[in-house]
N, C-alpha and C positions, 0 to 999 in steps of 0.2 A: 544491220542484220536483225531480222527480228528474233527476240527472246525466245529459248523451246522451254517446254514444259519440263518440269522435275524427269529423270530418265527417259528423256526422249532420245537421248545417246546410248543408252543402253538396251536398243531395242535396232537388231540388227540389222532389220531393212530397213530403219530412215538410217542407219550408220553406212550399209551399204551402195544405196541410194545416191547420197551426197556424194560418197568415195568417188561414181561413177563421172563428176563433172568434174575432176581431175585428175590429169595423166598421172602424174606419181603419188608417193605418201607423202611428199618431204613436200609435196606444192601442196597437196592436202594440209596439216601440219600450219604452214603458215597462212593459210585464208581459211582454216574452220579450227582452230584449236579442239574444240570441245569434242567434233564429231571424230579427230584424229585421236584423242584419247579414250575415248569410248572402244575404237578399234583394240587398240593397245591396251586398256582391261579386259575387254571380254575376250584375245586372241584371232582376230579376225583380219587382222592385218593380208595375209599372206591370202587371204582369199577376196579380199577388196583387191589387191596389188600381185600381180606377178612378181616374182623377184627380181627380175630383169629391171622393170618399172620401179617397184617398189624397194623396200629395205633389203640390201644389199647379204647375201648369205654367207657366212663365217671364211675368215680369208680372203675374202674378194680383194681389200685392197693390198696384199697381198704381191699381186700380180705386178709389176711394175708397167708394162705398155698399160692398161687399165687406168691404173692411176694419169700417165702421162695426157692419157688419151680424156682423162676427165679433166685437169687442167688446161687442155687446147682450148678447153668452151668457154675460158675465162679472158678476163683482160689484166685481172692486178692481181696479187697476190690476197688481199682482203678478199673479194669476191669468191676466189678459189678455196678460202677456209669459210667463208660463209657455205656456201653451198656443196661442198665436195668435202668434212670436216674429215670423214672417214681417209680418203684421198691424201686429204693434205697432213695428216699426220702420220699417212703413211709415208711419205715421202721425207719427214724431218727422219722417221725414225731407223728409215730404212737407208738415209744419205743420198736421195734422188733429188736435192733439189735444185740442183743445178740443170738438173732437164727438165724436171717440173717448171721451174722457176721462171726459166731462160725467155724471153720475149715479154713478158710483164711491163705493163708503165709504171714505173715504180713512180709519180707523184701525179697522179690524178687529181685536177686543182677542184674536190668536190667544195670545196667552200670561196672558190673563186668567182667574183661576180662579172668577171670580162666572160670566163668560159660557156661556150655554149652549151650549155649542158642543161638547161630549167626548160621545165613546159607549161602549157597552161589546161587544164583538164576542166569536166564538168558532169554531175553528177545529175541528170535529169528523170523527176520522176513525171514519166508525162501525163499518168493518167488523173494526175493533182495539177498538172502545166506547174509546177515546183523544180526548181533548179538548186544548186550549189558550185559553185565556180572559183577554184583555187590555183597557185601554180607550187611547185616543187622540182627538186632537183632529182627526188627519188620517189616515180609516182606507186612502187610496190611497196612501199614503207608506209608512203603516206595515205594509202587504199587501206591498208591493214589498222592504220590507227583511227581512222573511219569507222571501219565496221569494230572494233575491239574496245575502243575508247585507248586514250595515255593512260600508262601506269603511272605513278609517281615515287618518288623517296621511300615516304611514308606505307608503301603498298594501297594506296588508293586508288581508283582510275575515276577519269571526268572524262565524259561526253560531249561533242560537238555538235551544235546545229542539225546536222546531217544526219547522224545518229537517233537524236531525240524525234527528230520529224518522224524519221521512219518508223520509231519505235509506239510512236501515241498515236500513227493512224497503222499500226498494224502491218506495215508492208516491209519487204527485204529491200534494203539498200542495192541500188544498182551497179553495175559496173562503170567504171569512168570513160571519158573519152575525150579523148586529146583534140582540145581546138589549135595549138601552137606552140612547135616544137626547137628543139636544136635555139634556142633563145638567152643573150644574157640574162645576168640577176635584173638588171634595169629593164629592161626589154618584157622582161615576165611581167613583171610589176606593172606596166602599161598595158600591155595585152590584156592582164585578167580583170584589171579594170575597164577596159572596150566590152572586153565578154559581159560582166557584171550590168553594165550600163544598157546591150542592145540586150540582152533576153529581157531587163525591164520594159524597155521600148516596148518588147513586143509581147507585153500582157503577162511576163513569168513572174511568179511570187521567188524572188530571191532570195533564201534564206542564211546567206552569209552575214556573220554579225560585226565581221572585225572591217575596219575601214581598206580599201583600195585602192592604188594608183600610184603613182613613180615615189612620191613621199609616204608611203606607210610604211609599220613595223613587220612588214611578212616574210622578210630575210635573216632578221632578226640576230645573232651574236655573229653571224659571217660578214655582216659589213665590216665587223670590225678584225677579224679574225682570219685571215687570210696566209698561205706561205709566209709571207716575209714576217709579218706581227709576230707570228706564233713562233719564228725562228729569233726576234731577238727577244721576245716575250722567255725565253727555254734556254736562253745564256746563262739565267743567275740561278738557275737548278741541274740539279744532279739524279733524282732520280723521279718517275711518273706520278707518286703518291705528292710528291711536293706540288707538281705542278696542276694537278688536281684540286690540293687545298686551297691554293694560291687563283685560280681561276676557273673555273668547271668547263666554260666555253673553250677556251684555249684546250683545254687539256680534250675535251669531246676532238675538238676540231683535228689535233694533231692525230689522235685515235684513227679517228676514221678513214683520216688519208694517210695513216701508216709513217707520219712523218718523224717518229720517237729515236727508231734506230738513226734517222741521219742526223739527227740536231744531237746527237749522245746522250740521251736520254736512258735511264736503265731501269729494269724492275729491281726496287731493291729487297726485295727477298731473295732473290735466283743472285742479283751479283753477290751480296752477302756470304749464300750457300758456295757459289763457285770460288769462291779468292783462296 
């Protein structure tokens, strides 16, 4: 995405403007941070956004079918507190979560490389005949760290390839598009090397910098990191802080797919405070 100019967010037709390419605030929010904040300084939200669409109005979750009914649009219990946070806390707090909860795949193998879960995407700018061709298990994570760059530890972010081209000829990063879907981690890994290979064939400047094909690092801590690893990997600890220290991957891993509570894993602040 290209760079805007010092308060170009705070000037409320490009704020309202942008608002207008997405349905809600909270999809706003995660593909334009800057133009979602500018809303929410200068008070403009509610007139970018119905409330229906937009930020939800005092008590809404409240309501329990509401809640229930936001939960249906999920698959895991992760997913339902990423996106519904409002929702799903009203359900811990309110003791619904037994019907919130109820149909949930409680272990989505997101770092499993049999499951077909990976796609192979591609980012083409045509009017430079420029490409970028990657695969992922999560292509709205990995759209957003595209256009945002990765943050780090340290509060730093670094930009990829994809970013910087767009950014030194001036143009908005594109939307991606899926050449191949529903694919193992192996299977990905072949694909977007095919993909890589024929837009060369056919005259595209390629701008991916990291190597591709069934033996590259583009899987990266999941080959190693999978259900079973991370479950005897979590036998010789006791609470999430240890397991963290002890391995970042491992402990990301189990995070993500919510695998803490079954391997007995604890926050130990909260069991501390509760004994």
């Amino acid at each position: 995405m290209c760079m805007k100019p010092m308060n170009y967010w705070n000037n409320k037709e490009n704020c309202l403007n942008e608002a207008k390419k997405y349905r809600t605030a909270y999809e706003l929010q995660r593909a334009n941070c800057g133009c979602y904040a500018g809303l929410r300084r200068n008070g403009w939200v509610y007139e970018a956004y119905p409330t229906k669409d937009g930020i939800k109005q005092m008590n809404y979750w409240k309501n329990k079918d509401k809640v229930i009914e936001a939960a249906r649009q999920c698959s895991t219990k992760m997913e339902f507190k990423r996106r519904f946070g409002g929702a799903f806390n009203a359900a811990i707090r309110y003791g619904w979560e037994d019907e919130a909860f109820s149909g949930f795949t409680k272990t989505i193998k997101y770092a499993d490389l049999d499951a077909k879960i990976h796609c192979v995407y591609v980012y083409e700018i045509i009017e430079l005949k420029t490409c970028y061709v990657g695969r992922t298990s999560d292509l709205h994570k990995r759209d957003l760290s595209h256009k945002r760059g990765r943050r780090h530890k340290d509060g730093s972010i670094t930009y990829d390839s994809l970013y910087m081209f767009c950014a030194s000829n001036n143009i908005q990063i594109p939307e991606p598009s899926v050449k191949d879907k529903e694919l193992s981690g192996e299977e990905s890994l072949i694909r977007e090397d095919y993909w890589v290979n024929s837009y060369r064939e056919n005259g595209w400047n390629v701008i991916n910098k990291a190597k591709t094909g069934r033996l590259s690092g583009s899987l990266g801590a999941i080959k190693k990191w999978n259900y079973e690893t991370c479950k005897e990997f979590c036998k010789s600890y006791t609470y999430k802080s240890e397991v963290k220290s002890a391995n970042y991957s491992c402990y990301y891993t189990c995070l993500k797919n919510g695998w803490f509570e079954e391997f007995g894993i604890k926050n130990k602040y909260n069991y501390g405070k509760n004994r």
